[in-house]
C-alpha positions as a Markdown table, in Angstrom:
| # | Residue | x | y | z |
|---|---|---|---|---|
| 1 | Unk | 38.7 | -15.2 | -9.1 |
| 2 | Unk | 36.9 | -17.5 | -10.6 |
| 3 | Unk | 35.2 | -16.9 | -14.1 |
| 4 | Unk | 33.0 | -18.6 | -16.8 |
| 5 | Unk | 36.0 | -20.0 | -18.3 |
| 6 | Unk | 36.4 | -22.7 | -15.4 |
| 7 | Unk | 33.4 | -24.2 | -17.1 |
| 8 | Unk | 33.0 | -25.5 | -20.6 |
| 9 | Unk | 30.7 | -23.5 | -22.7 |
| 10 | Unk | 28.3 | -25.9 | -23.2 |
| 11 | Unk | 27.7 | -25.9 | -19.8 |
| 12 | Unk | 28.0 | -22.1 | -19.8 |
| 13 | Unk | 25.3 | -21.7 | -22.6 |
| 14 | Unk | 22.8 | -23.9 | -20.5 |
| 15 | Unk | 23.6 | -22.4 | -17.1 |
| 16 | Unk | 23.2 | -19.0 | -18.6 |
| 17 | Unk | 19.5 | -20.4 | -19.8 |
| 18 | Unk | 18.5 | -21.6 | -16.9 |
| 19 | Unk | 19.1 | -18.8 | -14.7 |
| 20 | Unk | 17.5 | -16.3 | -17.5 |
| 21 | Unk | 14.7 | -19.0 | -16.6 |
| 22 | Unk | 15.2 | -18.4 | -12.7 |
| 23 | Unk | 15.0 | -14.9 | -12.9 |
| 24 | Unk | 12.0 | -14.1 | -14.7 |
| 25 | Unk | 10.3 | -17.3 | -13.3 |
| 26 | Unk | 11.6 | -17.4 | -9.7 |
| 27 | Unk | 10.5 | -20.4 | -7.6 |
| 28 | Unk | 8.4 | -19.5 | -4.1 |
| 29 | Unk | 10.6 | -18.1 | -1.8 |
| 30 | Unk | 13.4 | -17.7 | -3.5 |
| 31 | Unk | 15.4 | -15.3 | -5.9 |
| 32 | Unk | 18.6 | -15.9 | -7.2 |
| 33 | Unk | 21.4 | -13.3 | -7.9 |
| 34 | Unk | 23.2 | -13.3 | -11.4 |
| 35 | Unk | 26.5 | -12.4 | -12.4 |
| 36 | Unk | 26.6 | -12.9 | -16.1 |
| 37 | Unk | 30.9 | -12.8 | -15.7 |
| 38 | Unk | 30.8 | -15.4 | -13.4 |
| 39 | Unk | 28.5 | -18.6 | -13.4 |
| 40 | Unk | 30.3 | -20.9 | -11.1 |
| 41 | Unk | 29.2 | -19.3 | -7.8 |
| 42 | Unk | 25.3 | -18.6 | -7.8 |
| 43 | Unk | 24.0 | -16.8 | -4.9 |
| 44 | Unk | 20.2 | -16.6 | -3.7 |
| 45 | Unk | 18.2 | -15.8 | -1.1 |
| 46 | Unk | 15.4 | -18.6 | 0.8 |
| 47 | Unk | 12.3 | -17.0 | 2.6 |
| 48 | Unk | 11.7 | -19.0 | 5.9 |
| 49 | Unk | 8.8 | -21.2 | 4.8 |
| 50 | Unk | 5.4 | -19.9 | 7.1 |
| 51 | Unk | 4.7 | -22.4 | 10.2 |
| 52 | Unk | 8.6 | -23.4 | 10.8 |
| 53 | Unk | 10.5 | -21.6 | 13.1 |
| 54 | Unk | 12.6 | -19.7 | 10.8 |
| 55 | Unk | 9.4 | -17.9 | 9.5 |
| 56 | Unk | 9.6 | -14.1 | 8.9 |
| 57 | Unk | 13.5 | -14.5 | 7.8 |
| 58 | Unk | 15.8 | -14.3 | 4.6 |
| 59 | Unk | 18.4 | -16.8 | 3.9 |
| 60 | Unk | 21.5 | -16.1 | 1.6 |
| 61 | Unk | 22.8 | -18.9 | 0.7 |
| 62 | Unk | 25.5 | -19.8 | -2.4 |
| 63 | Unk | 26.3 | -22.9 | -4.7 |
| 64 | Unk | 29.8 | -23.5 | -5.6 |
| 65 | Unk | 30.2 | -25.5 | -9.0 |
| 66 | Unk | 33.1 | -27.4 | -9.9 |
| 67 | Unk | 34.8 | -27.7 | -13.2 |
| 68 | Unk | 33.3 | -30.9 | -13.7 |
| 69 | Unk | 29.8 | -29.6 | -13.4 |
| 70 | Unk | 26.9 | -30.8 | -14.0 |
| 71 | Unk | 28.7 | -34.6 | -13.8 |
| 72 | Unk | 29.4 | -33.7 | -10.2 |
| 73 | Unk | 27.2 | -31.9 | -7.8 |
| 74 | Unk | 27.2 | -28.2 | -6.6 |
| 75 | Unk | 28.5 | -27.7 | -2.6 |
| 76 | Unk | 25.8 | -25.5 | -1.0 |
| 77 | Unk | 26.4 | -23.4 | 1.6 |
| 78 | Unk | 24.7 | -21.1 | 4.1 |
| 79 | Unk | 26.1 | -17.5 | 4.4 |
| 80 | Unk | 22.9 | -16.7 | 7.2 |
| 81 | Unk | 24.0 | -18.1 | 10.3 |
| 82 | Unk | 21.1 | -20.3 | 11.3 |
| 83 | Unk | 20.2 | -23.1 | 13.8 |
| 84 | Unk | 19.5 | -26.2 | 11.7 |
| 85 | Unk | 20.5 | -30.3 | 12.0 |
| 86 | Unk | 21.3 | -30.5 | 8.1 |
| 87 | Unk | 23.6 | -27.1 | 8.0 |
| 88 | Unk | 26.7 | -26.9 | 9.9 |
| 89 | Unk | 27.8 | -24.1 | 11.7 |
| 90 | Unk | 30.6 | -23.1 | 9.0 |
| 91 | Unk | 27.1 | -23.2 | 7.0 |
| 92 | Unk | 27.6 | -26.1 | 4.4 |
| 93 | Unk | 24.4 | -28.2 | 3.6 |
| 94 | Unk | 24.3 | -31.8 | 4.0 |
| 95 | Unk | 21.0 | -32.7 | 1.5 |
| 96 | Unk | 20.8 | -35.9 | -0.3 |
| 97 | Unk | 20.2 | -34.1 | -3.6 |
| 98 | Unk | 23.6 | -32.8 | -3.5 |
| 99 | Unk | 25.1 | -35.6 | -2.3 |
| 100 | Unk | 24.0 | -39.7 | -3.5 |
| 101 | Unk | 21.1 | -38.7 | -5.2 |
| 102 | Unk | 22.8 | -36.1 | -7.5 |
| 103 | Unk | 22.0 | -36.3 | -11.2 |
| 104 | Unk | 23.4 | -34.5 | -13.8 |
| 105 | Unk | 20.0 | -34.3 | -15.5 |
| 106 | Unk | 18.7 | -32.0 | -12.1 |
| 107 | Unk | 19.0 | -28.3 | -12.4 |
| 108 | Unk | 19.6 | -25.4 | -10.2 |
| 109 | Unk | 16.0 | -25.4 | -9.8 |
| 110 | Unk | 15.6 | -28.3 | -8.4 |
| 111 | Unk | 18.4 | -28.3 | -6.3 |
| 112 | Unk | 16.8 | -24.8 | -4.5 |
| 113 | Unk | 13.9 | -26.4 | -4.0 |
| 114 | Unk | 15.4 | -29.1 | -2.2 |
| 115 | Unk | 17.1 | -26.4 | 0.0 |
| 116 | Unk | 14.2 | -24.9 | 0.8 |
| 117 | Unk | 12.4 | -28.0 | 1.5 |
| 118 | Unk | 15.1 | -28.9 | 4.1 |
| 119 | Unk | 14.0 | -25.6 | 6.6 |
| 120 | Unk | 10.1 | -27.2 | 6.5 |
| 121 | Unk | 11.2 | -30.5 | 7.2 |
| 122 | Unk | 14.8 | -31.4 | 8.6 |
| 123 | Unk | 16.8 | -34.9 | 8.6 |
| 124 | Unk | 18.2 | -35.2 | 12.3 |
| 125 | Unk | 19.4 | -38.4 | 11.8 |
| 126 | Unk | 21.7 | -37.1 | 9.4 |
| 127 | Unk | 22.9 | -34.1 | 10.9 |
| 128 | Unk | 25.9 | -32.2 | 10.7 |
| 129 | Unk | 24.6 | -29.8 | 14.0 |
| 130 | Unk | 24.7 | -32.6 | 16.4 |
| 131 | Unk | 23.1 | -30.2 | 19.1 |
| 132 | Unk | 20.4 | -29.5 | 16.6 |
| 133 | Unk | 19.9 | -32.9 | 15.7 |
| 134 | Unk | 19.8 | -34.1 | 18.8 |
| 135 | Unk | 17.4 | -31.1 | 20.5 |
| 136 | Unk | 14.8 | -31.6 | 17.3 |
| 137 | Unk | 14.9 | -35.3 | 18.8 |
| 138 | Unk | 14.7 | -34.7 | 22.2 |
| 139 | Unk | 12.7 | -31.3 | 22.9 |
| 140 | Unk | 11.2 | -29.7 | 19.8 |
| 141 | Unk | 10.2 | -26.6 | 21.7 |
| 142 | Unk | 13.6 | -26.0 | 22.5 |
| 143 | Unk | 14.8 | -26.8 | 19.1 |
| 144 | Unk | 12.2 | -23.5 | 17.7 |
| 145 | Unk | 13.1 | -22.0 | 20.2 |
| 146 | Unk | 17.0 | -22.3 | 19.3 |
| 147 | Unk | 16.0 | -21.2 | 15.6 |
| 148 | Unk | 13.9 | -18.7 | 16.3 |
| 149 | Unk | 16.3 | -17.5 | 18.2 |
| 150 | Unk | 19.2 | -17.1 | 15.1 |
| 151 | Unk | 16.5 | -16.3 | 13.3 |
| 152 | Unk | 15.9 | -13.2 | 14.8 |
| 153 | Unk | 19.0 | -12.0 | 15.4 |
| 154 | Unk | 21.1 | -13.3 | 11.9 |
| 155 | Unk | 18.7 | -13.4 | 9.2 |
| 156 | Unk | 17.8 | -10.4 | 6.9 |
| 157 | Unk | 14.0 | -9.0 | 7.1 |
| 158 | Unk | 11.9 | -9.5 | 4.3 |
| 159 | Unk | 10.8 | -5.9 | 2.2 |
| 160 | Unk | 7.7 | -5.0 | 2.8 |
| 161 | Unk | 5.2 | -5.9 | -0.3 |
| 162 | Unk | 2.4 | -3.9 | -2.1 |
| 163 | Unk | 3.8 | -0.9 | -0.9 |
| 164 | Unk | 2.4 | 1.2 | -4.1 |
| 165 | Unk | -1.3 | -0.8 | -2.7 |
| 166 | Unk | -0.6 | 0.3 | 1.0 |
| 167 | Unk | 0.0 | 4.0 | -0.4 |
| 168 | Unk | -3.2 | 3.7 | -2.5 |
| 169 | Unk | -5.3 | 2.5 | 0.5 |
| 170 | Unk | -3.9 | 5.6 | 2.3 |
| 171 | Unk | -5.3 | 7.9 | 0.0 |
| 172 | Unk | -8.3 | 6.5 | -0.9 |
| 173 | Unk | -8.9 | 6.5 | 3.0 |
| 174 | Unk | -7.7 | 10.1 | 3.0 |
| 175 | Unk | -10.3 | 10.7 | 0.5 |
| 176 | Unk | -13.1 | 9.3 | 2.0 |
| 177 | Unk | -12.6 | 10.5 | 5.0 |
| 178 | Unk | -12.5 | 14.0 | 2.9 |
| 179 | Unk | -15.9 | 13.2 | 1.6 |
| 180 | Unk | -17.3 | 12.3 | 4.8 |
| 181 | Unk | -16.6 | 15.3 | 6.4 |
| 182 | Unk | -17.8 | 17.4 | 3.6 |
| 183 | Unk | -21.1 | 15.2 | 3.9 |
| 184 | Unk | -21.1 | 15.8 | 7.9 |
| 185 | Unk | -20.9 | 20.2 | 6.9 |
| 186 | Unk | -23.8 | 19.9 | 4.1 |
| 187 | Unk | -26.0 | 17.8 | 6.3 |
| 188 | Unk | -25.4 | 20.3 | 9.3 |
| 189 | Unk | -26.0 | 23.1 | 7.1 |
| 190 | Unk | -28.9 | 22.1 | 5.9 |
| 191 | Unk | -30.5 | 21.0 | 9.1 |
| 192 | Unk | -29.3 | 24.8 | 10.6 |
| 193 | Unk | -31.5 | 26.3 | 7.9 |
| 194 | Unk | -34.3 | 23.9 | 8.3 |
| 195 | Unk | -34.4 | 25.0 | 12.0 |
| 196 | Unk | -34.0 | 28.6 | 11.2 |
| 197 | Unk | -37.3 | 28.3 | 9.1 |
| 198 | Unk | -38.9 | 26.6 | 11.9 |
| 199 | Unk | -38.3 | 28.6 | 14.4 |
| 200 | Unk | -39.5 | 32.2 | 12.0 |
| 201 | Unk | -42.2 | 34.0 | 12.7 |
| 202 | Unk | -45.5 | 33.0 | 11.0 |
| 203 | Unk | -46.2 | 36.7 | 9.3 |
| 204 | Unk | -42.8 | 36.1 | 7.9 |
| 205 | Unk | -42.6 | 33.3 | 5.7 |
| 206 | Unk | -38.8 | 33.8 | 4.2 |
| 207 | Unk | -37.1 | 34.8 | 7.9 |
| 208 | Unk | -34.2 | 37.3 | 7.2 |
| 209 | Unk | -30.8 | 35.7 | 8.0 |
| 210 | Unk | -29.2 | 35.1 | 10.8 |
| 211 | Unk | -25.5 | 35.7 | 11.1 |
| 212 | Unk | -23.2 | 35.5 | 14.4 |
| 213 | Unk | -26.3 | 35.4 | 16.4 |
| 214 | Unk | -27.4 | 38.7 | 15.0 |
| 215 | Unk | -30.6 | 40.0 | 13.2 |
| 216 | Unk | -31.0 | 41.7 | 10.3 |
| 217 | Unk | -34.4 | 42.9 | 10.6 |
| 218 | Unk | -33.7 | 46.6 | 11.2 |
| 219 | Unk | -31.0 | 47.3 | 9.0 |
| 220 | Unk | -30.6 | 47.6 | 5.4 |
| 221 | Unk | -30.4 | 45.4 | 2.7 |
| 222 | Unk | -30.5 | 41.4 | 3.9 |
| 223 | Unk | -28.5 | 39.1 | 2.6 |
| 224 | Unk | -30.3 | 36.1 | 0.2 |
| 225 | Unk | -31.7 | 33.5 | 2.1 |
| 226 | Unk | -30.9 | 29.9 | 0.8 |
| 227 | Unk | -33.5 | 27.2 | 2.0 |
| 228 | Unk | -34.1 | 23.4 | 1.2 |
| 229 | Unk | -35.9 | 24.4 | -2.2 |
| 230 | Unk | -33.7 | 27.1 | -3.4 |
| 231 | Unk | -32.6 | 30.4 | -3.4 |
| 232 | Unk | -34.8 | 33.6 | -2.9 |
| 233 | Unk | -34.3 | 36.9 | -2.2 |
| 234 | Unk | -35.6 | 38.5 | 1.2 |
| 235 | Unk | -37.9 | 41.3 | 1.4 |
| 236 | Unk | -37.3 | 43.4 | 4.2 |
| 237 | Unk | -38.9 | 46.9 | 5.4 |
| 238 | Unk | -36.7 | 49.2 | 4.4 |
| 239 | Unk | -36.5 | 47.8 | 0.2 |
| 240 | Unk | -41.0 | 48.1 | 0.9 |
| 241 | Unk | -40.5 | 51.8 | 1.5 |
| 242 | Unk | -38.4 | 52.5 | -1.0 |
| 243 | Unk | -40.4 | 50.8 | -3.5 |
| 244 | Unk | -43.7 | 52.9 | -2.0 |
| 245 | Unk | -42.0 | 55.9 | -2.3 |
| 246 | Unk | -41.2 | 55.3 | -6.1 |
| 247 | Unk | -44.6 | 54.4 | -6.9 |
| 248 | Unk | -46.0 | 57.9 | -5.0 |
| 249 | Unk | -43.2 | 59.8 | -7.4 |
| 250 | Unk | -44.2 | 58.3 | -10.8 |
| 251 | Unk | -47.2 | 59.6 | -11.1 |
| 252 | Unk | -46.5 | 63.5 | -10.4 |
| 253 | Unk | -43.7 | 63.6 | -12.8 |
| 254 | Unk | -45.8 | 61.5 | -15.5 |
| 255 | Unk | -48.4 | 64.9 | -14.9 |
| 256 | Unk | -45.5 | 67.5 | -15.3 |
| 257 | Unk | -45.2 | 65.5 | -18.6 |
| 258 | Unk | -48.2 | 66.0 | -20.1 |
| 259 | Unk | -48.8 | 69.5 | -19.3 |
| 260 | Unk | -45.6 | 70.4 | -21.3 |
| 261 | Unk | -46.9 | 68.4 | -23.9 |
| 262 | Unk | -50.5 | 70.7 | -23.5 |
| 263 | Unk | -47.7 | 73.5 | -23.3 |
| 264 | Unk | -45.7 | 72.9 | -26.4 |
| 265 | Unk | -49.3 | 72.4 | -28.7 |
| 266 | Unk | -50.4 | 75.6 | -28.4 |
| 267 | Unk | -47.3 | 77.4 | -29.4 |
């Protein structure tokens, strides 16, 4: 297995920088996979650029470094299977960048870019898929229809993202639904007691309340009726009665009173 120690440690030391850089700085579509013990293979995973047929698909993808690294380039290679001129179907990558145009000054960064670049905008006349090449040529339609195709069926699905927004949409939904149907009971409430004040008698001007469709004229104590400007107790003729009767009792016992008052002066 390969290690660190097929590299010289100045080349270690910057690799080791520049995918500390890569990892807290990813570039669009793309994250790369470290393994501090070994810096020779790096792994990552391309997004299908939106608008190209391999849209709504993850790519995972490695670059092999050689001893001589950076004086020579890295060999890239596609682990995904997918339907593209520039990849052949053992998955290596055929991109100038890695190839006559290499320069030990690019970095990794650069070089995923490029990668990237290649699924927006292909080379068929450098292809290393002739049927690819040749069907991009010849019948674009096709061609999509060819990637879309591997695309589908190889590549991994991308995670959904903003799940912890999606959850709090959910409940702030659940909540204002909440607080619409509590608004939907206190309107209808109040409405039912503004028609139960319309519809009492006019001699009566706090109507006793009205539960289950019964009335509580006749019996005993009514329950307190709440209208639209408050609370108030209802008088009903049964609590008038009693109250009568109380007022005709007073005044004999206040008379017993004052005679044993007279009573107790003369002795």
């Amino acid at each position: 297995q390969a290690t660190n120690e097929n590299l010289p440690p100045n080349v270690v030391k910057q690799l080791a920088k520049e995918l500390k850089n890569l990892d807290e700085v990813p570039p669009e579509g793309i994250k790369v996979g470290i393994n501090d013990d070994n810096f020779s293979t790096i792994y990552a995973d391309i997004e299908g650029p939106a608008g190209t047929p391999y849209e709504n698909g993850i790519f995972r993808m490695k670059l092999i470094l050689s001893h001589d690294f950076p004086q020579s380039p890295p060999k890239g290679y596609f682990l995904t299977k997918i339907f593209h001129p520039n990849i052949a179907t053992n998955g290596e990558i055929c991109v100038n960048a890695l190839k006559k145009d290499w320069n030990p000054t690019l970095g990794l960064r650069h070089v995923l870019i490029v990668i990237r670049c290649l699924l927006i905008e292909p080379f068929p006349e450098s292809a290393l898929n002739e049927q690819a090449g040749k069907m991009l040529l010849e019948n674009y339609d096709e061609y999509a229809r060819h990637a879309r195709l591997y695309t589908g069926i190889h590549a991994l699905k991308p995670k959904p993202k903003h799940k912890t927004g999606a959850i709090s949409e959910s409940t702030t939904n659940v909540a204002e639904a909440a607080a619409a149907v509590v608004s939907a009971k206190s309107s209808s409430d109040q409405k039912s007691v503004v028609a139960s004040a319309a519809t009492a008698p006019l001699s009566s001007p706090l109507a006793p309340k009205t539960e289950n469709g019964q009335d509580h004229r006749g019996g005993g104590a009514a329950a307190p009726e709440t209208g639209v400007s408050g609370s108030k107790p209802a008088t009903t003729a049964a609590s008038v009665k009693k109250e009568s009767a109380l007022a005709k009792v007073l005044p004999a016992d206040k008379k017993k009173i004052d005679a044993r008052k007279r009573s107790l002066k003369r002795l």
